[in-house]
N, C-alpha and C positions, 0 to 999 in steps of 0.2 A: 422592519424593512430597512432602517437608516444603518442599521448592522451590516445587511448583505450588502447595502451598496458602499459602504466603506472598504467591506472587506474584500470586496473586488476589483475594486479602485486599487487598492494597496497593491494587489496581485499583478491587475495589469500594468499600473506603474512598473515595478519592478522586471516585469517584461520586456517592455518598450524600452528603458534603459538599457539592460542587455542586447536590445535587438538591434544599436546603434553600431555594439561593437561584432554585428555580425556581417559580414561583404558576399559571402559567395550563397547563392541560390541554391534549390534544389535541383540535383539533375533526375531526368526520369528512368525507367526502367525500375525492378526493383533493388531495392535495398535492405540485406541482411547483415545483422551481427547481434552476436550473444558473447555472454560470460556464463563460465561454470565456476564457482569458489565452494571450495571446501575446509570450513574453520576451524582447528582443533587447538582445544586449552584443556591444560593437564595440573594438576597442585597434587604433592603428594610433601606428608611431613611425617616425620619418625621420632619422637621422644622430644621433641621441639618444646621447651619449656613455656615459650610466649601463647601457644594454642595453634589451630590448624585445623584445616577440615577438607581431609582426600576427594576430590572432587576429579571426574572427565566430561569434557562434554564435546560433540560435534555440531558443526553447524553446514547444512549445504543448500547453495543458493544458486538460482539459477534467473539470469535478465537472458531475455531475448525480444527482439524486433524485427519484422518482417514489415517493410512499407514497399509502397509501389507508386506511383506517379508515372501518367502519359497523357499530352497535350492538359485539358484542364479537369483531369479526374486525380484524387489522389486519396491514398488506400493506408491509413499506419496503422498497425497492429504492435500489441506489446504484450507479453507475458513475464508474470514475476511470481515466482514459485522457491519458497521458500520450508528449510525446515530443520529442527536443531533438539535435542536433549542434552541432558547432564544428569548423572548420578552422581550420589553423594554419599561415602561412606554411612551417616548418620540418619540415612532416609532410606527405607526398606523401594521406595517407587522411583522410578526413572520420572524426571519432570522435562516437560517442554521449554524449551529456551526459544521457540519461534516456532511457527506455525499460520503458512500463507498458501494462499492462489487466488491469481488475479489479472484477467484476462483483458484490453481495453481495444476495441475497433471503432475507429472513425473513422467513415469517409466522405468526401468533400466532391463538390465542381464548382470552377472556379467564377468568383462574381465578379471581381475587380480588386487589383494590386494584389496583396496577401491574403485576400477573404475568399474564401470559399462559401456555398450553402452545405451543409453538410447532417449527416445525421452517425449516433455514436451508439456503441452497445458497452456497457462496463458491466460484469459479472465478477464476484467476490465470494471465497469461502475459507475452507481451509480444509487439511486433510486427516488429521484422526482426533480422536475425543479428547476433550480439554475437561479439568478438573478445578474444584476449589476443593481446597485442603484445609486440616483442622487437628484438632488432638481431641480424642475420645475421654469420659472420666477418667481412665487411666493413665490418660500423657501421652498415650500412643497414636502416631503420626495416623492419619484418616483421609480421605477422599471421597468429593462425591462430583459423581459426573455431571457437568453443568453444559456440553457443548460436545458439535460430533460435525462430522461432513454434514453442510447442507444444512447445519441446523446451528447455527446461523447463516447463511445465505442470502447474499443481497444479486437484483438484477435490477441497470439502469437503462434506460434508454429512450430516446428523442430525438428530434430534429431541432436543427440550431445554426448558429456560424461559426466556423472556424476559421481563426488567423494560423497562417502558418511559412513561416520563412523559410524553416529549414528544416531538416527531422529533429534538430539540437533546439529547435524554439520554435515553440508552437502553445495555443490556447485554444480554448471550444468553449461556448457560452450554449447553452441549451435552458429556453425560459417553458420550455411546456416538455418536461421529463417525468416520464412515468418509473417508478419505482417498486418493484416487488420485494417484499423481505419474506423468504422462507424460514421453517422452522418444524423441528420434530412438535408434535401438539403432545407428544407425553411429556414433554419439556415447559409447555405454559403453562403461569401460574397467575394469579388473580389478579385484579389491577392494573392488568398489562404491563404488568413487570418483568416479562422476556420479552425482551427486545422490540417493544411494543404492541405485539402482538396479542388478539384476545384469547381467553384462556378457551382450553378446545379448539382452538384455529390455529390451520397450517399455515397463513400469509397473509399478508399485511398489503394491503398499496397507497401508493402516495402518489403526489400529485407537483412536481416543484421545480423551480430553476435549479441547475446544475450547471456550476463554470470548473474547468479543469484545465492545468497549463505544464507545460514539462519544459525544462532547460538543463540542457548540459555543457558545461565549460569547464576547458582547461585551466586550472588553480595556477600551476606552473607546471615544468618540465615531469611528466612520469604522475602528475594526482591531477585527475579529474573529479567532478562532483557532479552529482545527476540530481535532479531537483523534481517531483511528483507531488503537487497539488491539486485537492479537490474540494469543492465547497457545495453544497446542498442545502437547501431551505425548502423542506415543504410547506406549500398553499392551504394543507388541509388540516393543516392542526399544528400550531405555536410555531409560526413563519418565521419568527424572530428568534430561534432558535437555532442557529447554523451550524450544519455539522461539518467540521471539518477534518481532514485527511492530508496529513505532510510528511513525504517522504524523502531524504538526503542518503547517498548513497557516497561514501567517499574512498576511492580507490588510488591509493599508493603504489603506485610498482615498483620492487625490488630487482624483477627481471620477466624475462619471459614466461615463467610460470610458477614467482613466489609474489605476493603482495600483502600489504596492510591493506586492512577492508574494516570501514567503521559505517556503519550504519545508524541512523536516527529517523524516529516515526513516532508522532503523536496525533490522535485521532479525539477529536470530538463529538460525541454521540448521546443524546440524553436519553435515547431507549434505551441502551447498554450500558449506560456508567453516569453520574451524574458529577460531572467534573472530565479535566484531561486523563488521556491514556499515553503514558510515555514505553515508547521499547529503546533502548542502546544493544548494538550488538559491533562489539569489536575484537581482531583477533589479526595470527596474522596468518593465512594458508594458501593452501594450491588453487591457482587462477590457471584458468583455459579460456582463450577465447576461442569465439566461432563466428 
């Protein structure tokens, strides 16, 4: 427990400093905007003495928010939907370079200053089957399906408080969240080594605090940086185990529809992995907003 409350301390710190250098309120009504980026990297080598390996890949991404705010009710929504491959001369399979959807609703009525009471819904998956890969006695390249829509599957939600200045700075503390984690059951295996889940069973529930906090700020002229934190510790089994979820989103503008776009995400989960999970994704392509 002296974990999670360090680790939220650090969080909201980190908040409340930025929130000094924020002045202008929310206005009501609703509030839209999205980005659509689409990332292409290309390597191609011909008799190249040093080595080389033909590789294409795509990446396309898509942020959107939809909030709403009138007198003391207010509504954010955020979708982030992601998704990318690459082939590689040397590999007969097309491999995933990313693979997201993740939908977050919270809404709030206002208690006093920036607080809201509020209660939130987070749902997570992804969209097509994921593989671990290997080489057969032969050497030759192998896969086996480890992951699919829905399987892994997570669903949050609870009632909580929400701070919230602006749609660019905001947190949610939810101490009694319930958690559902789905799963294909041809997929668990003994031990509860998918994803915690017991073998023969489609889902999982938990029982835990959940705080989660967003900020976005202009770096300088033309790169913004978006900031998506979430922390989890369930009640019902190794509290002291916190999982964590961080997302950086860094967008350079080149013009109105060329940009550099790097992304960074590391996720802490000991159902799914025992250690960090790091993703990098950076490139530079077609930006639309909406």
């Amino acid at each position: 427990m002296k974990k999670i409350i360090t680790s939220i301390a650090i969080v909201l710190s980190c908040f409340f400093t930025f929130a000094q250098e924020k002045e202008d309120g929310p206005k009501e009504g609703w509030h839209k905007s999205g980005n659509i980026s689409f990332l292409f990297n290309q390597s191609a080598f011909s008799n190249w003495v040093t080595g080389g390996e033909n590789t294409i890949a795509g990446n396309l991404v898509v942020n959107y928010d939809f909030n709403y705010l009138k007198g003391d009710i207010t509504w954010d929504n955020k979708i982030l939907a992601s998704y990318g491959l690459t082939k590689s001369k040397n590999s007969e399979f097309k491999k995933k370079t990313d693979d997201r959807f993740e939908f977050n609703s919270v809404i709030g009525k206002k208690a006093k200053g920036y607080w809201y009471y509020s209660a939130f819904l987070n749902f997570k998956t992804q969209f097509t089957k994921g593989y671990i890969y290997g080489k057969d006695p032969n050497g030759k390249e192998i896969r086996t399906e480890y992951t699919n829509f829905i399987s892994p599957a997570e669903l949050a939600f609870g009632p909580g408080m929400l701070w919230k200045k602006s749609d660019d700075l905001k947190f949610n503390l939810a101490p009694l969240t319930s958690k559902i984690i789905f799963v294909d059951k041809s997929f668990t295996l003994p031990n509860d080594a998918y994803f915690g889940v017991e073998e023969g069973k489609s889902t999982k529930y938990e029982l835990g605090f959940y705080a989660s906090g967003y900020a976005k700020l202009t770096v300088m002229e033309n790169v913004t940086m978006e900031n998506i934190l979430s922390l989890y510790s369930n009640y019902l089994e190794d509290p002291q185990n916190v999982d964590v979820d961080y997302t950086m989103n860094l967008i350079m503008k080149i013009n109105s529809y060329l940009s550099a776009n790097f992304t960074f995400q590391t996720i802490y989960d000991d159902n799914a992995f025992e250690g960090f999970q790091v993703r990098e994704v950076f490139g530079v392509g077609i930006n639309y907003g909406f």
